[in-house]
N, C-alpha and C positions, 0 to 999 in steps of 0.2 A: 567620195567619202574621205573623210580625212584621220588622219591618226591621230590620238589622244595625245596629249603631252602629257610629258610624268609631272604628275605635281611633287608636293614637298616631301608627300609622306610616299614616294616607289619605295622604296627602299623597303620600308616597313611592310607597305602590300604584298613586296616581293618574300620577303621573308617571312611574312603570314603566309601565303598561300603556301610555298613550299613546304612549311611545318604543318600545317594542317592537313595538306595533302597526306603528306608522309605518316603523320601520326592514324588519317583515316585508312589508309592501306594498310598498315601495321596491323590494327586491327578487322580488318577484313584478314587479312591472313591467318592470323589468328582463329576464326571461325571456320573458315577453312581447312587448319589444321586439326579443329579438334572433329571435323569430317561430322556434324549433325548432320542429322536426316529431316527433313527431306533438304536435299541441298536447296539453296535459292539465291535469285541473283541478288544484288544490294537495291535494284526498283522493286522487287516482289517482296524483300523483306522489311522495307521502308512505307511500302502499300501495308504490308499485312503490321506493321507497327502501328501505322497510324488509325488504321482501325480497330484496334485495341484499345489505342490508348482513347479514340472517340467514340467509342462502341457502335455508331453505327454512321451511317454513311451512304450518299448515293455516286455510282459512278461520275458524274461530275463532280460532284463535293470533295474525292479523292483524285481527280485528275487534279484540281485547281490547288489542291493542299499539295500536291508530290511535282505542283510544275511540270507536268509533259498532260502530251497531246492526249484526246479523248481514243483516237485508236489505240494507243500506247493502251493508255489503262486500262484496256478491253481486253487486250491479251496477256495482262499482269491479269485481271480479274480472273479469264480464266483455267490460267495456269495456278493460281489458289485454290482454285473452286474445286479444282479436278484433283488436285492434292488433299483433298478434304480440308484446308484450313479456315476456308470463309465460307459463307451459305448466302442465296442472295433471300429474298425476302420482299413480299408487295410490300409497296410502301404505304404508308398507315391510311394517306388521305389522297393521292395520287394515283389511279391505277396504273398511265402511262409508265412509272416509274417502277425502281427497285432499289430494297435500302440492302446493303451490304452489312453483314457481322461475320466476326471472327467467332469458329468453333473452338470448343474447347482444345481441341489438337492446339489449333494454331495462337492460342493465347497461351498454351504450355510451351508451345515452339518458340514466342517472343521473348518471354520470360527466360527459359535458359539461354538465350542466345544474349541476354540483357545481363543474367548474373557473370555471365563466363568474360564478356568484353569488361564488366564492371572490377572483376575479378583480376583480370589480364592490366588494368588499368590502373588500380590500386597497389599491387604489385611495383608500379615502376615508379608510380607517386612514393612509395618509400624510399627510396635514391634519392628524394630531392632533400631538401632542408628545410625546417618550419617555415621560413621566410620567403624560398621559391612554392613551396605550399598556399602558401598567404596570397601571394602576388598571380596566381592560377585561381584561385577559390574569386579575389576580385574581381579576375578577367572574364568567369562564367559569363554575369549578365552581359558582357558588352561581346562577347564571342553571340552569344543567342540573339543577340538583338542585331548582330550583322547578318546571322542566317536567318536571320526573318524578312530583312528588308530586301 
């Protein structure tokens, strides 16, 4: 196996990841601090986002969206289940299968966990300048379009 060479843009990779990293822990800390219940790790809250935000779902369909292994998502699934946040559900036209949703619990759990980091985040956007404002609001899509690919 061979090592990568840095291309033109290390530099930049390097100082994206570090800042993203950092900013992402910032806020994981922050959730932490404000100590919700039920606690949850960042794959169980990332499962239980994403099935909110797609309302329903099958354990593969949430393994494949949250990138980890099909065990993995078996013991996210049911460490949700058992916290009352998600319910599983026959699947509409599959018996073999089961579609996944979020209870109401865990769609009130998303949601303040979403206003409080929105909140925590907003907050610190006021320190910047219209202009470091501007130049964050552009970098949205091209930030989401690297975490896609």
């Amino acid at each position: 196996m061979t090592t990568p060479q840095p291309g033109p843009d290390a530099g930049l990779a390097t100082s994206l990841r570090i800042s993203v990293s950092r900013l992402a822990r910032r806020m994981r800390a922050e959730r932490v601090a404000q100590a919700l219940q039920p606690e949850l790790s960042d794959t169980q809250l990332a499962a239980l986002a994403a099935l909110e935000k797609h309302t329903a779902m099958t354990p593969g369909e949430l393994a494949d969206h949250e990138k980890v292994q099909p065990p993995s998502i078996t013991r996210v699934i049911a460490s949700l289940e058992e916290r009352g946040l998600i319910r599983r559900m026959q699947h509409p036209s599959d018996r073999r299968q089961v579609v996944l949703t979020v209870t109401d619990q865990g769609r009130d759990f998303v949601r303040q966990v979403r206003q409080l980091r929105e909140a925590w985040l907003a907050r610190r956007l006021e320190d910047l300048t219209p202009a470091e404002r501007a130049v964050l609001k552009d970098a949205v899509p091209i930030l989401e379009k690297l975490s896609q690919s």
